[in-house]
Every structure is written in C-alpha cells, then in structure tokens.
C-alpha positions as CSV (number, residue, x, y, z in Angstrom):
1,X,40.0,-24.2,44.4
2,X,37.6,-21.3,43.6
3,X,39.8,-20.0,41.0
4,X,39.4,-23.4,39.5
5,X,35.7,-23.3,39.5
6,X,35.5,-19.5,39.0
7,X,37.3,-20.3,35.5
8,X,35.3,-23.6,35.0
9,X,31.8,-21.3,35.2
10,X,33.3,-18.6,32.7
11,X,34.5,-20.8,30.1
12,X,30.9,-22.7,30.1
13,X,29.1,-19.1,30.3
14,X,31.3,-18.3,26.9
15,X,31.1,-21.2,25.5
16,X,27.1,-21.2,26.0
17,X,27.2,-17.7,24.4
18,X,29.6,-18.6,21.7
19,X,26.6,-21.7,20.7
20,X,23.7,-19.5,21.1
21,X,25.4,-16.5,19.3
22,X,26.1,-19.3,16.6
23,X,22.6,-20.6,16.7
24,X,21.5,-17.1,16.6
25,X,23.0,-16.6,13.3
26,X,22.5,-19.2,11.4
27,X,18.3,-19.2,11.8
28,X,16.6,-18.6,9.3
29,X,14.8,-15.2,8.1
30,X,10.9,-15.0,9.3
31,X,9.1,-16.5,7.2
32,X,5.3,-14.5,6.3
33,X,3.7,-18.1,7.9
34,X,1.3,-20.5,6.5
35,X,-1.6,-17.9,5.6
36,X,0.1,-15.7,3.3
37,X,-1.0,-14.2,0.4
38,X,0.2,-16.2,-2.5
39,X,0.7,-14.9,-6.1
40,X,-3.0,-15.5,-7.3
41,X,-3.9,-13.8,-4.4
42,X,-2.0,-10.8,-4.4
43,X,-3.1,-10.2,-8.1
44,X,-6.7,-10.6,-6.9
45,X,-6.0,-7.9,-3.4
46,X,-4.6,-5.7,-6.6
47,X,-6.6,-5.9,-8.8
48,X,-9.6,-5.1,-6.3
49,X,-8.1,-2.4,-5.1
50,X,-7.9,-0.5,-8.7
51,X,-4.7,-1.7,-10.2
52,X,-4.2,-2.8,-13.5
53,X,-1.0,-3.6,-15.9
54,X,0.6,-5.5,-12.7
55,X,4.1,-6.2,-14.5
56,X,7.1,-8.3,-12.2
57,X,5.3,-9.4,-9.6
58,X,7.9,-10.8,-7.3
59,X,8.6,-12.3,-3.7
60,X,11.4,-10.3,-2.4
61,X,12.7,-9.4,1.2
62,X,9.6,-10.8,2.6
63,X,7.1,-8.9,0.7
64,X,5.3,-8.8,-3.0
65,X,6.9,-6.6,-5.0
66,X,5.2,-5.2,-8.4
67,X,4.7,-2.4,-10.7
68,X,1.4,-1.5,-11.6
69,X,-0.8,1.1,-13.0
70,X,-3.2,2.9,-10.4
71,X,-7.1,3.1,-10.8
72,X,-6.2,7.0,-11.4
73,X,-4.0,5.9,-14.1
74,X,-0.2,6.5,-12.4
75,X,2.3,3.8,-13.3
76,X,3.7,3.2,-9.5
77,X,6.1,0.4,-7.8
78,X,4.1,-1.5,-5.3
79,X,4.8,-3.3,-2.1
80,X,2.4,-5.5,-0.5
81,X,2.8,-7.4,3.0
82,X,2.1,-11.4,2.8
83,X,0.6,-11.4,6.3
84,X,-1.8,-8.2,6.2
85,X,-1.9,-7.7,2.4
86,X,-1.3,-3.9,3.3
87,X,-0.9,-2.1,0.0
88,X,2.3,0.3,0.2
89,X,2.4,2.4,-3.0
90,X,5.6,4.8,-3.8
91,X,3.5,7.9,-4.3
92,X,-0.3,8.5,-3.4
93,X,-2.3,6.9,-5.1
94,X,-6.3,6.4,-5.4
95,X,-8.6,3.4,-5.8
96,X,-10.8,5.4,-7.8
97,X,-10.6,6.3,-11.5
98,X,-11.8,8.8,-13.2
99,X,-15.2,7.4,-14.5
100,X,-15.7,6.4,-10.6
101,X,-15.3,10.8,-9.4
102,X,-17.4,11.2,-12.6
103,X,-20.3,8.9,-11.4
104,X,-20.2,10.5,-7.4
105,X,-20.4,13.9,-8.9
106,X,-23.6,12.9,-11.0
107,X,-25.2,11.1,-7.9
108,X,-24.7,13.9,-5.8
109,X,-26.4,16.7,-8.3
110,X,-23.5,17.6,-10.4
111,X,-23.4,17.9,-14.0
112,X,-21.5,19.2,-17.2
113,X,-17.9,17.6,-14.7
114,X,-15.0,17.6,-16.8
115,X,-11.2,18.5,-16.3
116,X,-10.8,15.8,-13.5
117,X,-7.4,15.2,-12.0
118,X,-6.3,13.2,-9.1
119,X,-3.1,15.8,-7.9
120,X,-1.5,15.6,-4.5
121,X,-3.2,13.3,-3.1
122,X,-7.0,14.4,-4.0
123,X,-9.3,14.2,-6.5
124,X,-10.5,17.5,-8.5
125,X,-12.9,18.5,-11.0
126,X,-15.0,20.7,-12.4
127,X,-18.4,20.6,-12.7
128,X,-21.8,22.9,-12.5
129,X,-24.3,22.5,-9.7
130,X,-27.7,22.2,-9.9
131,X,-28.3,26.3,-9.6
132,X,-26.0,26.5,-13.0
133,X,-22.9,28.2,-11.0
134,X,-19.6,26.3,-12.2
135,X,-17.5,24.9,-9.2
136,X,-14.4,23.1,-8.7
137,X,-14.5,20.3,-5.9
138,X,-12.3,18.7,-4.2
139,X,-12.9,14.7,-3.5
140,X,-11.1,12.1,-0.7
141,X,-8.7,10.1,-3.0
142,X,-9.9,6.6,-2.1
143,X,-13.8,7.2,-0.6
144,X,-14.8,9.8,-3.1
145,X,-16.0,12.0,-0.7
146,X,-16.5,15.8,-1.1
147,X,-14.1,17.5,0.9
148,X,-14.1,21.0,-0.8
149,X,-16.2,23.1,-3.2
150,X,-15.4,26.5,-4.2
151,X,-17.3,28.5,-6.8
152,X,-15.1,28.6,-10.3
C-alpha cells in the first residue's frame, strides 16, 4: 500500500515538473514594460546626447540598436536600453565636439587652440595660455574638464 502511494506522489511530482518545465518554456521573453523608450524618443535621448547621422535604428533583442556619428565625429554602432535609456557605444566616445573643447578652452583663458583631437578616450589640444607659453591639455571626454596641462 505505500508503494502504491509512494508511486502515486512521484508520478504527480513529475508530472507537475513536466507542466511547469513546459510552462516555463513557452513564456514569453521580458518585455522592456509600458514606459519604454519608443523610437521618437530614443532619437531625441540621441540626439541630446551628441549624435547625429542615426542610420537603422532598430528594436532588436530587447534593446535599440543604431549606428550613429558621435558629437566627436566617430561613426559608432549604438545600443541603447528601453528601460534606462543607458547609451552603450562600441568604442569611447564623447558628448562633446570639437567646437564645444574649443569654447571651454576660451572660457577658461586659453587662446590661439587648434590641433584638437578626442584619442583614447580624452580630449586634447593645443592652445597658448594667457602668459603666451604654448601647452597641450588634456580635457574629460564628456564634462570637458581639464584634467592635464603640460607645457608644449
């Protein structure tokens, strides 16, 4: 009689885990909910954030997916999240451009700043200080921020 019931208990225990592994697989991917970035959006997020040219902007495997040209002028593929609209970029790029270092160099004193180039993650240029020595700085890709001068 225990056998009986001892068999009774494991074929309901496998048949409940052949039904829940069934209903397991069969639901549906997450979805990115009600308050995700739609496609007007997501251009908007972009384009504030310095991009221009977005080309292909697509909803794939749960994210936006685009290619785009940088505020410092790099052609990049882009990956953006519906739910946080976190900005995922395939190399480092910068929300600044060039005529936006140009403009934080002049507010801060410098002048006569040419050869700027955002490499490795940072901005660089050259410019002259106000006592006429030439200098090369270094700025913070995204703030502007001068992280590093060094006479030229």
């Amino acid at each position: 009689m225990q056998t009986i019931r001892h068999r009774h208990r494991l074929l309901t225990l496998a048949a409940l885990a052949a039904l829940s592994g069934a209903a397991f697989a069969q639901a549906p991917a997450p979805t990115a909910g009600k308050d995700a970035l739609k496609e007007p959006q997501v251009r908007a997020l972009l384009t504030e954030k310095g991009y221009t040219s977005i080309d292909d902007l697509d909803f794939e495997d749960g994210q936006w997916e685009t290619d785009a040209t940088s505020a410092n002028g790099d052609r990049v593929d882009v990956r953006i999240n519906p739910a946080s609209g976190d900005i995922v970029a395939e190399k480092l790029v910068s929300n600044l451009s060039e005529n936006d270092v140009k403009a934080k160099l002049a507010a801060a004193g410098y002048s006569k700043v040419h050869d700027v180039d955002f490499d490795d993650g940072v901005w660089k240029a050259e410019a002259e200080r106000a006592d006429g020595n030439d200098v090369e700085i270094h700025l913070a890709a995204n703030t502007g921020e001068i992280i590093h001068v060094e006479n030229d």
